[in-house]
Backbone as numpy.savetxt, mean C-alpha at the origin, in Angstrom:
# Nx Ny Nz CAx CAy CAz Cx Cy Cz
34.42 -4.53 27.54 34.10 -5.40 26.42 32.74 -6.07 26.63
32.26 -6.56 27.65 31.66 -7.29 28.14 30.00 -6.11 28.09
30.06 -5.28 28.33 29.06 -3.98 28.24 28.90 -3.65 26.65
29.87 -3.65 25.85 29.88 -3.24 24.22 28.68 -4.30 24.14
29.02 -5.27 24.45 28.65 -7.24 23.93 27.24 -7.01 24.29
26.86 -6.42 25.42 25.24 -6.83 26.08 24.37 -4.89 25.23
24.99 -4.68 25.09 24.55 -3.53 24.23 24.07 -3.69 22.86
24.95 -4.33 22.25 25.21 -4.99 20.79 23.45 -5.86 21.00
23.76 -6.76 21.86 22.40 -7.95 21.89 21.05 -7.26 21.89
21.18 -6.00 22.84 19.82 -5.30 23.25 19.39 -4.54 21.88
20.27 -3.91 21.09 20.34 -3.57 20.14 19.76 -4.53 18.47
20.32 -5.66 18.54 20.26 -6.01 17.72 18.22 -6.81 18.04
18.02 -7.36 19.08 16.85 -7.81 19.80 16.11 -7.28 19.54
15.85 -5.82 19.64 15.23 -4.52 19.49 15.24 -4.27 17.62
16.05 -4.51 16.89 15.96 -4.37 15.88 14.91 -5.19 15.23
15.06 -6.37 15.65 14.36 -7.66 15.54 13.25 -7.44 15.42
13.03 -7.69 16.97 11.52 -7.42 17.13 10.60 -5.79 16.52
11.76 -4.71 16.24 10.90 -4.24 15.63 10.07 -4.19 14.37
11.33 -4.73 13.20 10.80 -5.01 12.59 9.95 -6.19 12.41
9.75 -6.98 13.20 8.44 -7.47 12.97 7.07 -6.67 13.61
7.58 -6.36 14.36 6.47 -5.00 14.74 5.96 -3.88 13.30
6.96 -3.65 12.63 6.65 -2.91 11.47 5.77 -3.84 10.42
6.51 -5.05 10.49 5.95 -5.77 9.24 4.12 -6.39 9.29
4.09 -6.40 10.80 2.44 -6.61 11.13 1.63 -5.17 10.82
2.40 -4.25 11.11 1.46 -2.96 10.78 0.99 -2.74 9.37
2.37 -3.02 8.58 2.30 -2.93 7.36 1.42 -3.77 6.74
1.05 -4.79 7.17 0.50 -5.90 6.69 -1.34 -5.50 7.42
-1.37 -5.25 8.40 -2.98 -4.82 8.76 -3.22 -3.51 8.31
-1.78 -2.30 8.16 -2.93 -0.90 7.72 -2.23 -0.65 6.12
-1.19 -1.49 5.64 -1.31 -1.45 4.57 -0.22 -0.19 4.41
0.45 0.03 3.23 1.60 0.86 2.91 0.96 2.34 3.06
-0.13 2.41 1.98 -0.67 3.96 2.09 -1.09 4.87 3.26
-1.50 3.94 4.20 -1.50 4.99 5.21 -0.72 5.53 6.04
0.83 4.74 5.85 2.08 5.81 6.29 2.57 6.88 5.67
1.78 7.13 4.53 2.57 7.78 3.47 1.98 9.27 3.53
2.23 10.22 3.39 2.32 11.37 4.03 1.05 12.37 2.70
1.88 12.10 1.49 1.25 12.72 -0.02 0.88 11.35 -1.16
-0.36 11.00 -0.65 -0.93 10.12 -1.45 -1.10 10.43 -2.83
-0.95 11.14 -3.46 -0.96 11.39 -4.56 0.35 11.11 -5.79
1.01 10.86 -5.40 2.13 10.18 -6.00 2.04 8.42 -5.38
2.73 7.61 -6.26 2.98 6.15 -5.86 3.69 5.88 -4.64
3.72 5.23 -4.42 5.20 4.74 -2.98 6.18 4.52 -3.48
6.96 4.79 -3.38 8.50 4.34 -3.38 8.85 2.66 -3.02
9.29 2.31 -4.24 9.22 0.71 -3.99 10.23 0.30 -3.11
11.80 2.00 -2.75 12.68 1.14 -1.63 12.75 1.63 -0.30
11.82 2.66 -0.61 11.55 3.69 0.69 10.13 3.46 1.57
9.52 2.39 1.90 8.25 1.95 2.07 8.64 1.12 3.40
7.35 1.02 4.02 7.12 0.08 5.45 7.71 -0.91 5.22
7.53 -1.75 4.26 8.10 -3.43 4.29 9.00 -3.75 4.08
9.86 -2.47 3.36 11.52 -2.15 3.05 12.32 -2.71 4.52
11.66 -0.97 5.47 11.93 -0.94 6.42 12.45 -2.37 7.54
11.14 -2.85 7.37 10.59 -4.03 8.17 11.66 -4.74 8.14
11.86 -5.27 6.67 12.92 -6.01 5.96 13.93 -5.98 6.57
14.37 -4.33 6.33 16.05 -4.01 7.08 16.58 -4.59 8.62
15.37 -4.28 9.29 15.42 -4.25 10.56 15.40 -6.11 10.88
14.60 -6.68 10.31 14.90 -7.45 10.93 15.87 -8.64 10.62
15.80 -8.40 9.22 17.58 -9.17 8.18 18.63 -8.47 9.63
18.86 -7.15 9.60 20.03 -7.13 10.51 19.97 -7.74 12.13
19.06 -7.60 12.90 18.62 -8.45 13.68 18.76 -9.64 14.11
18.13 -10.08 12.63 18.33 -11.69 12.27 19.46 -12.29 12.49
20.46 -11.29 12.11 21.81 -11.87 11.71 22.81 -11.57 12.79
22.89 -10.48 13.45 23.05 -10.00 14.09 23.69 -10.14 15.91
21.96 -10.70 16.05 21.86 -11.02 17.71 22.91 -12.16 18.21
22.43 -13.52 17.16 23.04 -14.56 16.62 24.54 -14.67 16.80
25.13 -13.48 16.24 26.54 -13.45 15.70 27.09 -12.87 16.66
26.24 -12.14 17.47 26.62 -11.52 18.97 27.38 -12.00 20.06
26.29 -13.57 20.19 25.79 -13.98 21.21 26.49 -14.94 21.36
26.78 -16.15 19.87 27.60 -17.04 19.96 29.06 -17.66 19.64
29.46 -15.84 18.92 30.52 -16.23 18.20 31.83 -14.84 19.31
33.25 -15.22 18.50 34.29 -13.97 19.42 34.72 -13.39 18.18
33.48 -12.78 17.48 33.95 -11.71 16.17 33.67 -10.03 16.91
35.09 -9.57 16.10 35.12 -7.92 16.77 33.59 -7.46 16.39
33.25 -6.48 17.74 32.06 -5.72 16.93 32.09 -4.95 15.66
32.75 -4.61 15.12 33.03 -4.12 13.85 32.60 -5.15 12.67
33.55 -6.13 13.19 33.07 -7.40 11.86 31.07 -7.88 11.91
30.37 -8.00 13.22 29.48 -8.57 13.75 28.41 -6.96 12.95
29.11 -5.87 13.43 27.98 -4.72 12.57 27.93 -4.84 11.15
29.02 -5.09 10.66 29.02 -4.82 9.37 28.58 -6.50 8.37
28.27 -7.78 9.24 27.68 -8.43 8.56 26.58 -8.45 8.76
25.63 -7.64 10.04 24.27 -7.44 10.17 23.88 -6.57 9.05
24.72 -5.61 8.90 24.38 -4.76 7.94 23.87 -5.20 6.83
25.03 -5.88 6.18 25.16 -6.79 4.66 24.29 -7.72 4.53
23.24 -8.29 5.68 22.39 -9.17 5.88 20.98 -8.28 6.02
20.90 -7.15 6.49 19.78 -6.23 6.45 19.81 -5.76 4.64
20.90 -5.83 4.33 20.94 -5.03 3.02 20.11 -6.48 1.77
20.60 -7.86 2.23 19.92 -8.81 1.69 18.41 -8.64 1.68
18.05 -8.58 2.79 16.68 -8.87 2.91 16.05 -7.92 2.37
16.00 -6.32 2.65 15.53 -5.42 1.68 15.68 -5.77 0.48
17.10 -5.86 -0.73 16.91 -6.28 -1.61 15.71 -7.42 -2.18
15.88 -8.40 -0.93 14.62 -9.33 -0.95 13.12 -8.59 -1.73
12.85 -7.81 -0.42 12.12 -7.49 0.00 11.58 -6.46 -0.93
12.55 -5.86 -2.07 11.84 -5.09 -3.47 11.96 -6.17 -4.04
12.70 -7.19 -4.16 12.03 -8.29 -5.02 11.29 -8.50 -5.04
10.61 -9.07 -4.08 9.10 -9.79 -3.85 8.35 -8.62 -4.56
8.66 -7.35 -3.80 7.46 -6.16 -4.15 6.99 -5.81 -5.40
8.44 -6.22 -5.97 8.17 -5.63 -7.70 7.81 -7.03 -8.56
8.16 -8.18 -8.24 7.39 -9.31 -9.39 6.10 -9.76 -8.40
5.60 -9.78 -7.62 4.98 -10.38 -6.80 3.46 -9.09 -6.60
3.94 -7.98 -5.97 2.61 -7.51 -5.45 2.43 -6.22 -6.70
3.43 -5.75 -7.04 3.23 -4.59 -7.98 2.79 -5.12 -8.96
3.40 -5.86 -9.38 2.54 -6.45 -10.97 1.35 -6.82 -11.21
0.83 -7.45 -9.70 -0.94 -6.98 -10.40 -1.25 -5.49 -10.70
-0.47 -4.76 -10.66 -0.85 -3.62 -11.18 -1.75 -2.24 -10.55
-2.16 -1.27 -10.88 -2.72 -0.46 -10.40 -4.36 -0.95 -10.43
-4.68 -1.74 -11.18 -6.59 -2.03 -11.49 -6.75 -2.42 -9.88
-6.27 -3.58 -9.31 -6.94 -4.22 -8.08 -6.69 -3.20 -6.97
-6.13 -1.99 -6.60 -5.82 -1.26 -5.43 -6.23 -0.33 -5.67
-6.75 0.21 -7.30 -7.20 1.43 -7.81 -9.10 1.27 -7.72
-9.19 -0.06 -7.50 -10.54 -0.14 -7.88 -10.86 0.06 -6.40
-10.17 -0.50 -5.40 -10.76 -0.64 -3.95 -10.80 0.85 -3.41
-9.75 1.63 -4.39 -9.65 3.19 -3.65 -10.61 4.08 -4.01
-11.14 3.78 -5.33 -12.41 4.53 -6.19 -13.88 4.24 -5.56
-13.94 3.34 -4.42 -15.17 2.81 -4.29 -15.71 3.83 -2.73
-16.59 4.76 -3.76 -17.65 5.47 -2.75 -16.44 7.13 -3.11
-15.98 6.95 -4.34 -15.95 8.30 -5.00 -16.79 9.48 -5.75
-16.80 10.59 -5.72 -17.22 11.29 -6.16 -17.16 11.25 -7.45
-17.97 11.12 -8.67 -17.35 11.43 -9.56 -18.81 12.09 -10.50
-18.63 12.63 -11.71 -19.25 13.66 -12.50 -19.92 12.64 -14.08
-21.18 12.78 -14.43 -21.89 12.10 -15.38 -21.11 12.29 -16.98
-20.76 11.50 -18.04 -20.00 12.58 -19.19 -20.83 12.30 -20.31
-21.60 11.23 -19.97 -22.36 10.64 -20.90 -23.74 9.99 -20.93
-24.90 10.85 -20.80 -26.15 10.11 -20.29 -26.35 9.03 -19.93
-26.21 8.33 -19.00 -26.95 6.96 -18.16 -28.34 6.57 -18.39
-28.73 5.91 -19.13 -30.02 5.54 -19.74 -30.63 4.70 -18.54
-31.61 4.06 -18.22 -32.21 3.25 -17.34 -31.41 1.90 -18.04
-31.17 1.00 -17.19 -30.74 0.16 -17.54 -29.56 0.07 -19.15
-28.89 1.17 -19.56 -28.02 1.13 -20.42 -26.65 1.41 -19.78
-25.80 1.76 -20.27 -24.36 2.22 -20.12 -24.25 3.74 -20.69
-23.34 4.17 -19.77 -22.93 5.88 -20.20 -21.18 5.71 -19.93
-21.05 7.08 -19.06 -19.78 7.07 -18.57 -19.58 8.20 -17.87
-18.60 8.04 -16.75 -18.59 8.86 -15.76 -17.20 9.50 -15.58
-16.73 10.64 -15.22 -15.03 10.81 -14.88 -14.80 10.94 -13.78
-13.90 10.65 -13.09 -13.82 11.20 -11.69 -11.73 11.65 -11.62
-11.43 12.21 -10.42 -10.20 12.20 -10.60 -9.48 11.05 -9.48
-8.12 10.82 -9.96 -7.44 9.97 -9.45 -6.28 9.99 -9.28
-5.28 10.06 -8.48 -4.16 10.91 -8.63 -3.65 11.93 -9.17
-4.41 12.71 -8.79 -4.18 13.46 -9.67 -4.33 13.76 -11.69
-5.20 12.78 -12.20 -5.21 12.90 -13.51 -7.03 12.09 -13.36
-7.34 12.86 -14.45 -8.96 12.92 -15.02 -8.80 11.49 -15.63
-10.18 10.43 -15.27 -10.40 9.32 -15.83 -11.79 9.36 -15.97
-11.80 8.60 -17.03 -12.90 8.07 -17.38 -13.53 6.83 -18.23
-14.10 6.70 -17.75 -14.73 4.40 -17.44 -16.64 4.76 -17.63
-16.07 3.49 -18.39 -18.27 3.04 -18.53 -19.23 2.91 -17.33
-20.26 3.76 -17.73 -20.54 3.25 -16.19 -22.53 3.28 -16.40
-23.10 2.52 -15.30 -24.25 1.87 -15.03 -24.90 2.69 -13.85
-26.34 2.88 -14.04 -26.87 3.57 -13.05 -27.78 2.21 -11.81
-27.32 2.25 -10.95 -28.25 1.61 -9.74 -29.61 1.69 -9.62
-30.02 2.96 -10.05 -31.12 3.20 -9.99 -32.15 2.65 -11.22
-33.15 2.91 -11.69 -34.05 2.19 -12.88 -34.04 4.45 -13.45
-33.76 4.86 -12.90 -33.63 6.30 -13.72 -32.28 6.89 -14.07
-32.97 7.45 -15.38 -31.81 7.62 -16.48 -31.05 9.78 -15.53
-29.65 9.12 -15.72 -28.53 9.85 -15.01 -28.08 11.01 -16.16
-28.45 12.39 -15.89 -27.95 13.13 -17.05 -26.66 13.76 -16.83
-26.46 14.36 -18.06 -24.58 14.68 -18.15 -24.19 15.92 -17.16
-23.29 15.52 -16.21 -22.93 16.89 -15.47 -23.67 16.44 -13.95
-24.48 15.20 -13.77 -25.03 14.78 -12.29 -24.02 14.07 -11.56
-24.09 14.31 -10.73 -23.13 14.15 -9.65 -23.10 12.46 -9.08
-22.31 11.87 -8.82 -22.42 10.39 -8.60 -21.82 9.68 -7.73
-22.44 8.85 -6.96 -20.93 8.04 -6.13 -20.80 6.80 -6.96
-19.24 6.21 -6.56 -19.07 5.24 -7.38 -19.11 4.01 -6.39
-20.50 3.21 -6.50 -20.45 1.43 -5.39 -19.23 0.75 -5.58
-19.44 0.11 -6.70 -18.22 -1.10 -7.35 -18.18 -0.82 -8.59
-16.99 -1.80 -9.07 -16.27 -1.79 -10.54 -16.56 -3.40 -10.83
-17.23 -3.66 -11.78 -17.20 -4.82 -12.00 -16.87 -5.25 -13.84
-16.26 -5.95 -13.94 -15.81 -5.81 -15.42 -15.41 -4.30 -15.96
-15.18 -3.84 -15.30 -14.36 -2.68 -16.19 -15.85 -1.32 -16.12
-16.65 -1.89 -15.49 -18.06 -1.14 -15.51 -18.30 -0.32 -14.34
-18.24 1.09 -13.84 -18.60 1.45 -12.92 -20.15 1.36 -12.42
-21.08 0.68 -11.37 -21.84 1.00 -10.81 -22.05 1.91 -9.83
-22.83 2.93 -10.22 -23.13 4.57 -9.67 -24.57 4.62 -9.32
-24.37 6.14 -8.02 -25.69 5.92 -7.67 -25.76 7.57 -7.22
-26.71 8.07 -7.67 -26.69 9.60 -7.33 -26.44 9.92 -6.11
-25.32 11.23 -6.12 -25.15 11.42 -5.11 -26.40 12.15 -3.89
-27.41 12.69 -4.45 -28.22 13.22 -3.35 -28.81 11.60 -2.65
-28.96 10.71 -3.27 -29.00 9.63 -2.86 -28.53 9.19 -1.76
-27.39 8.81 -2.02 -26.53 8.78 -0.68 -26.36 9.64 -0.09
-26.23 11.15 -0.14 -26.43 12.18 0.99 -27.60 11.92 1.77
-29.01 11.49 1.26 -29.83 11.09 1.99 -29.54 10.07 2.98
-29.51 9.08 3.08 -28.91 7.75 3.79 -27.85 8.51 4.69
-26.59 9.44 4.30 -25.88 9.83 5.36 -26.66 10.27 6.68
């Protein structure tokens, strides 16, 4: 009994701490770079912070219930469980009113920056045109501004700097191949 008990603790400790181990990763490299086929969205219950969540709700609850109480291990797994299952639930909560709802513009704009993309609409010196590039998989296209003081013709090749108001600032790509 006494071996189940110190198993249970190492176990549940380890859960713990990993998920906070997950939840710092997630938090410095960010969801997308665990993700295998960037081209589809993440999965709002199948994701790092889900994970994180699980691990350490059961943990949480867990070690605790281990350590200070004389509940069968059966009862002690199955309320870590039900307590890992809280916190995930949590944990698409937060995801879906909280970080998803700003939407695709603020994570779409940071991913577009220093893209390739193709001229569709003459770039005048100092005017507005428009440029397409692709993005998950589907063709977009946004207003866009040349960096340079020379006018950008249709079909020239472009990187994209920043998005500012809804405006792409572009800069030919032999440009920046130079500088590489």
């Amino acid at each position: 009994m006494l071996e189940r008990v110190t198993i249970l603790r190492i176990v549940f400790l380890a859960s713990f701490i990993g998920g906070l181990l997950l939840a710092v990763f997630a938090m410095l490299h960010g969801v997308e770079h665990a993700r295998r086929n960037r081209s589809r969205a993440p999965s709002p219950f199948f994701n790092l912070p889900a994970i994180a969540a699980f691990a350490v709700g059961l943990g949480a609850a867990g070690y605790p219930l281990v350590s200070r109480t004389r509940l069968p291990s059966w009862a002690i797994l199955l309320i870590a469980i039900a307590s890992g299952g809280l916190a995930i639930s949590g944990m698409i909560t937060l995801l879906a009113r909280w970080a998803l709802r700003a939407g695709p513009s603020s994570g779409h704009i940071d991913e577009i920056q220093g893209q390739l993309a193709v001229v569709t609409q003459e770039i005048a010196p100092g005017g507005a045109g428009e440029i397409a590039y692709e993005h998950l998989g589907r063709q977009l296209r946004v207003p866009a501004r040349a960096l340079s003081e020379r006018s950008l013709s249709v079909g020239a090749e472009v990187v994209i700097d920043r998005i500012e108001s809804g405006i792409a600032f572009v800069e030919e790509w032999s440009v920046v191949e130079q500088r590489l």
